[in-house]
C-alpha positions as CSV (number, residue, x, y, z in Angstrom):
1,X,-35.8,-89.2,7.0
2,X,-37.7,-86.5,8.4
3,X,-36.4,-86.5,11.7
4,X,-34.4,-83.8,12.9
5,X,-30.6,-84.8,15.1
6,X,-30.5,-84.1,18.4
7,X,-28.3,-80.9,19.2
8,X,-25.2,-82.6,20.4
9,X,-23.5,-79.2,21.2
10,X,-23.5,-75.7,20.9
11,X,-20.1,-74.6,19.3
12,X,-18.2,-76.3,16.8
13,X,-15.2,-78.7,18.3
14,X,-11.4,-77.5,17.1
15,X,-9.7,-80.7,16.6
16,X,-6.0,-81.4,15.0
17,X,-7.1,-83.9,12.0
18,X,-3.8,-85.8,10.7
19,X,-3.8,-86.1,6.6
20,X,-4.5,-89.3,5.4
21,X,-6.9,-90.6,8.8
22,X,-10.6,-91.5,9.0
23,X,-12.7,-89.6,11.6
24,X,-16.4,-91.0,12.1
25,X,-18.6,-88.0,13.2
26,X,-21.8,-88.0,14.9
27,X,-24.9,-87.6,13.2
28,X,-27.3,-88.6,15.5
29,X,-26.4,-85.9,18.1
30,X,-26.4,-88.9,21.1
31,X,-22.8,-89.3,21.6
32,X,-21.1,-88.7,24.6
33,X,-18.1,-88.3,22.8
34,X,-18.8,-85.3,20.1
35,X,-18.3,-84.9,18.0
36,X,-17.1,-88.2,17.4
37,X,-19.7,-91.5,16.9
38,X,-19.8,-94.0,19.8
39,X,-22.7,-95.8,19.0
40,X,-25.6,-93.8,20.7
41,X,-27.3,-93.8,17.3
42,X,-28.2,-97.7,17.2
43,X,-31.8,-97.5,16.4
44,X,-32.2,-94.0,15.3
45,X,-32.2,-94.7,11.4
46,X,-28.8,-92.4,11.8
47,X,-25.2,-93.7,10.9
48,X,-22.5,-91.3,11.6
49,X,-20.2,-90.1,8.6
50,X,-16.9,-90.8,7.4
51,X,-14.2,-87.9,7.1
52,X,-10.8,-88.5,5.7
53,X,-8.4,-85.6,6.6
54,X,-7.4,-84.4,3.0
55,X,-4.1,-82.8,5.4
56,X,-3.2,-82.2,8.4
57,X,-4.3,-78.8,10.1
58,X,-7.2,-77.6,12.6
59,X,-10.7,-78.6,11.3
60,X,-13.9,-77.3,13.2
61,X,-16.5,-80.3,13.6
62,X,-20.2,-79.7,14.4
63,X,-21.7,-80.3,17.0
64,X,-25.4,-78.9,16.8
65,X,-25.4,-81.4,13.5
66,X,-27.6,-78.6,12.0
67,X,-24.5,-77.6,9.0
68,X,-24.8,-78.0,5.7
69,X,-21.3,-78.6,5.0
70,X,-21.2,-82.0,7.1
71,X,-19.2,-83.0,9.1
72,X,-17.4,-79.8,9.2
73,X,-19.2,-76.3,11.2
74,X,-20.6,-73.9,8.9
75,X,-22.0,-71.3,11.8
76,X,-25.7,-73.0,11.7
77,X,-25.3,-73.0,15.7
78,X,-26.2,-69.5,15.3
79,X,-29.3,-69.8,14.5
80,X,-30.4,-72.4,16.6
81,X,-33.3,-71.0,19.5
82,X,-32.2,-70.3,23.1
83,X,-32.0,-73.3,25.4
84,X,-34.2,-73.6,28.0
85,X,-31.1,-74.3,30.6
């Protein structure tokens, strides 16, 4: 798939993972609810990922879906171009 995500955010989102539970994050960059799935992607050729918590602590989700460490932010937001807002 060639198609690039739509930039679902600009900063990664801190959330308190609990060891053990399943997390399904965004790929498509539609959701309303980042950067967690909610079904924007139906029809997109996107499905969102899977992330067990291997323990409980902070974990920093992307957002701009532009990481190559998915689901998890690895400072690609950086790099993406200035918004036009």
């Amino acid at each position: 798939m060639s198609e690039q995500p739509a930039i679902g955010g600009r900063t990664p989102l801190p959330v308190e993972v609990t060891a053990g539970e399943e997390y399904w994050w965004c790929a498509c960059g539609r959701s309303k609810n980042q950067p967690f799935c909610d079904g924007s992607h139906e029809g997109t050729g996107f499905e969102p990922m899977q992330f067990v918590a291997p323990e409980s602590k902070r974990v920093f989700f992307c957002t701009c879906k532009r990481t190559k460490t998915m689901p998890l932010c690895d400072g690609s937001h950086k790099e993406l171009p200035a918004s036009d807002s």
